[in-house]
C-alpha positions as MATLAB code, in Angstrom:
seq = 'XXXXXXXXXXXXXXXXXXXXXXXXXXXXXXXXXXXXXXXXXXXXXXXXXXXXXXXXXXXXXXXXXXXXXXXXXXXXXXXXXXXXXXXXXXXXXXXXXXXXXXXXXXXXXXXXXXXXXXXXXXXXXXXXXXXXXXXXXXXXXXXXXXXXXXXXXXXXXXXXXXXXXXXXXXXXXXXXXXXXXXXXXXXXXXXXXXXXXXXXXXXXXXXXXXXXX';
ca = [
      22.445   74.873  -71.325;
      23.940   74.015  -68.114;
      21.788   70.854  -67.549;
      22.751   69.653  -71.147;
      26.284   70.044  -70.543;
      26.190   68.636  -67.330;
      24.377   65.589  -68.924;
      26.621   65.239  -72.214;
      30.567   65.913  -70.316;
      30.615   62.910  -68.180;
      30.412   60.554  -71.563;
      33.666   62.168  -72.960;
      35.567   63.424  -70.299;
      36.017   62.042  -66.645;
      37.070   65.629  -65.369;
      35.536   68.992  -66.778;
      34.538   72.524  -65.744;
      31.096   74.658  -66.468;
      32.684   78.322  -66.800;
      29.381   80.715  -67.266;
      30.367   84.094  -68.799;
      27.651   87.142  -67.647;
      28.521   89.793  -70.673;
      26.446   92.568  -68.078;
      23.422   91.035  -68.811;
      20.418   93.154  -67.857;
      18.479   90.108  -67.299;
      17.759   87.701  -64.097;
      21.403   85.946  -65.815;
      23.463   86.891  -62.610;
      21.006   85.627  -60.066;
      20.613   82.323  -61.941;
      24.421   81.990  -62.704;
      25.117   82.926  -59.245;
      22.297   79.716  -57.800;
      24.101   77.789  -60.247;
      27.586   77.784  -59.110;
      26.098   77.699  -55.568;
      24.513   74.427  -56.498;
      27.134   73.082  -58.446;
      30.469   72.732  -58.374;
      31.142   72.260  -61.527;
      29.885   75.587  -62.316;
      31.965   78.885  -61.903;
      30.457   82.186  -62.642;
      32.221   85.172  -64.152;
      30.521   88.428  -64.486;
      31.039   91.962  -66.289;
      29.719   94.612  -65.269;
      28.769   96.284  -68.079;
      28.558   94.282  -71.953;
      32.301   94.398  -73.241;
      31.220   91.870  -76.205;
      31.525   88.879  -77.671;
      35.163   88.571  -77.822;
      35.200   90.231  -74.418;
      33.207   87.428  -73.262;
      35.048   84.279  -74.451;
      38.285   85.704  -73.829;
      37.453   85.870  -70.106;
      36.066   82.345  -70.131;
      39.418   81.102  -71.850;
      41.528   82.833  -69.360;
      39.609   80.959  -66.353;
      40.029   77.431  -67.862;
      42.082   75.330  -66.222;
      41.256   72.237  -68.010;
      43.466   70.438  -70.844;
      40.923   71.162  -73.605;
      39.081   74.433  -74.057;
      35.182   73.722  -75.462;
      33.209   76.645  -76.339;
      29.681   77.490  -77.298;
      27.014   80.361  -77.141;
      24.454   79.858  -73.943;
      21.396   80.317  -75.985;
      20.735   76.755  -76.812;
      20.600   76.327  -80.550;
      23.205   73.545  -80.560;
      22.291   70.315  -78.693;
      25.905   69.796  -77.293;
      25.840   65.963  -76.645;
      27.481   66.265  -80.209;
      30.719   67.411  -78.614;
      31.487   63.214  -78.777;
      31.653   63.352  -82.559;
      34.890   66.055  -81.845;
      36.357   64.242  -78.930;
      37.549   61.311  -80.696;
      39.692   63.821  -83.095;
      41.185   65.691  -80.142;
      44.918   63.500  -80.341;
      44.648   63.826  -84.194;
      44.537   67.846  -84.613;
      44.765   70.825  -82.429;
      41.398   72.506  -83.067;
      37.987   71.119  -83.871;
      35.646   73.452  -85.444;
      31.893   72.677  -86.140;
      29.705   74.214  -89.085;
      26.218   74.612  -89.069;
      23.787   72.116  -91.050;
      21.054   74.009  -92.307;
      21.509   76.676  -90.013;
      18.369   78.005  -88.591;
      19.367   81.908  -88.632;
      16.582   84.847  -90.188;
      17.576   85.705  -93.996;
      19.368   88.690  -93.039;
      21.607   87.272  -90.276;
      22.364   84.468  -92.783;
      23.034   87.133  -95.594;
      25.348   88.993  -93.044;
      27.265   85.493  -92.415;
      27.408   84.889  -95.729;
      28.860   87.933  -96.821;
      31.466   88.116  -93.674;
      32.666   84.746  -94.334;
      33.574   85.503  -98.380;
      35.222   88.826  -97.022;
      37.616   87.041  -94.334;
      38.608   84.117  -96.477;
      39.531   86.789  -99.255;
      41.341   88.786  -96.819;
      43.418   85.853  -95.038;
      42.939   83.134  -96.884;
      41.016   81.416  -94.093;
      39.628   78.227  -95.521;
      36.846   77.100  -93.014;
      33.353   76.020  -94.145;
      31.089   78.349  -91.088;
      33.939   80.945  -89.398;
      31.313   81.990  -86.521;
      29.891   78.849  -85.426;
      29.800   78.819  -81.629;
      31.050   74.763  -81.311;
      34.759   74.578  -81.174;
      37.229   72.355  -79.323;
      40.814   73.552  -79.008;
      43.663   71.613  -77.120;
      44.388   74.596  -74.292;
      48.677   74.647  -75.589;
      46.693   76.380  -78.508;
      45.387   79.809  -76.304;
      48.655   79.435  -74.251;
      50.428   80.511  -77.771;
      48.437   82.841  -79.247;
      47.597   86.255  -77.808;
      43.998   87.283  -78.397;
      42.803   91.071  -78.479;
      39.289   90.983  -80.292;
      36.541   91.762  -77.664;
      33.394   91.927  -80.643;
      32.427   89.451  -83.133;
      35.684   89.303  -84.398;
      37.095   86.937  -81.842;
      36.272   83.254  -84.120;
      37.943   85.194  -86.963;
      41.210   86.382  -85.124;
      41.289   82.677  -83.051;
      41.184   80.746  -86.497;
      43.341   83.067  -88.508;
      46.194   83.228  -85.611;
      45.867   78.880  -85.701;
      46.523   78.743  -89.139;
      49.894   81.535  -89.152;
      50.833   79.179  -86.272;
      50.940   75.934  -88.372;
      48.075   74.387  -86.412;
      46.100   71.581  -87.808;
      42.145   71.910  -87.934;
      39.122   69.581  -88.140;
      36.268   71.052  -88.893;
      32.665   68.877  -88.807;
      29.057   69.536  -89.270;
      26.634   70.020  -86.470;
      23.006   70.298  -85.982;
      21.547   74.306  -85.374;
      18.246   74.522  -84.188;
      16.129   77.391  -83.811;
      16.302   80.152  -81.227;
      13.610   80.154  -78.604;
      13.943   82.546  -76.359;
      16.190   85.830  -75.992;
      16.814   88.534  -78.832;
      19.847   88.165  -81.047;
      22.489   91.031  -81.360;
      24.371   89.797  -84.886;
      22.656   91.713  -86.974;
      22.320   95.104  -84.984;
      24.419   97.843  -86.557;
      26.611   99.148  -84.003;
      27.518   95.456  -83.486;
      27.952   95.230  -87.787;
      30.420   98.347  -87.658;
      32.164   97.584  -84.684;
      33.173   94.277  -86.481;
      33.911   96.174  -89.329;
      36.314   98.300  -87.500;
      37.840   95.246  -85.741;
      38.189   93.423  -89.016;
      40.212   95.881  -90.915;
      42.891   96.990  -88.174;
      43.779   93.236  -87.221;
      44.036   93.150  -90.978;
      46.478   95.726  -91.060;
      48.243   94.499  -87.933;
      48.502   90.979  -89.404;
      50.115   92.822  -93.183;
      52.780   94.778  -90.769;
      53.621   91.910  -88.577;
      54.063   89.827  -92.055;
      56.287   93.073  -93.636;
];
């Protein structure tokens, strides 16, 4: 992943940052994230100690950027990111550019859990997106410094999109090409992961109704 983006930034942006977020990986991820930013430097490294989650995760790697646009995406490869120059040239046009996955290349039950998620969040907040999870988004960074963000589980795309739209943001959102995983095991569709989602969901739900009252 590293290599590709290091291969695809250069053609839309003349100055960029690699920010690698370790969620306290068990794997080799903090010896190779560590050789990375030792041969790179590019590359910075941030590591938990133990897995906080999702949200966790790309909340850290949005509070280290430092750049004037905030790119995102998951390190396990199943977006070729040399399509980040089909969202560039929409960057001075709209605040936040949000992919969706063309014949996404999930297992049936991962793709039944998205499924359902995505019907229960646009009921609940009126969020109007195509693909509310994909991992490929583009946000100018005024957008993070206005918005607070608290989710640290799947959650976070959800509470980032539905805190853009209450703050009158404009979003783009275009279709991108999902591959299949290769290698690594997928945590989506483990229960504990479901639940805690669940539980997420409903209290910044009730948060948003209060704030609203």
């Amino acid at each position: 992943m590293c290599a590709s983006l290091k291969a695809s930034l250069p053609e839309v942006a003349e100055d960029f940052e690699i920010i690698v977020v370790n969620d306290g990986s068990k794997a080799k991820t903090v010896e190779i994230a560590d050789r990375l930013v030792r041969e790179d430097g590019y590359i910075r490294g941030i590591h938990h100690e133990k897995n906080l989650g999702y949200g966790a995760a790309i909340r850290s790697g949005i509070q280290a950027c430092q750049k004037e646009h905030v790119f995102f995406t998951d390190g396990d490869n199943q977006f070729d990111v040399s399509q980040l120059s089909h969202f560039v040239p929409f960057i001075s046009q709209y605040d936040a550019i949000i992919g969706f996955r063309l014949n996404r290349q999930d297992s049936s039950v991962r793709k039944a859990n998205a499924w359902t998620w995505n019907r229960l969040v646009r009921l609940m907040f009126g969020l109007k997106v195509k693909d509310i999870d994909c991992a490929f988004k583009l946000f100018h960074r005024k957008v993070f410094d206005d918005i607070q963000l608290e989710s640290s589980g799947a959650m976070m795309s959800t509470e980032i999109l539905v805190k853009i739209m209450k703050n009158w943001y404009n979003i783009r959102e275009i279709g991108v090409i999902h591959s299949p995983r290769l290698a690594g095991k997928q945590t989506g569709a483990n229960f504990r992961v479901i639940l805690r989602a669940f539980k997420e969901l409903f209290r910044f739900h009730k948060k948003m109704k209060e704030e609203i009252e």
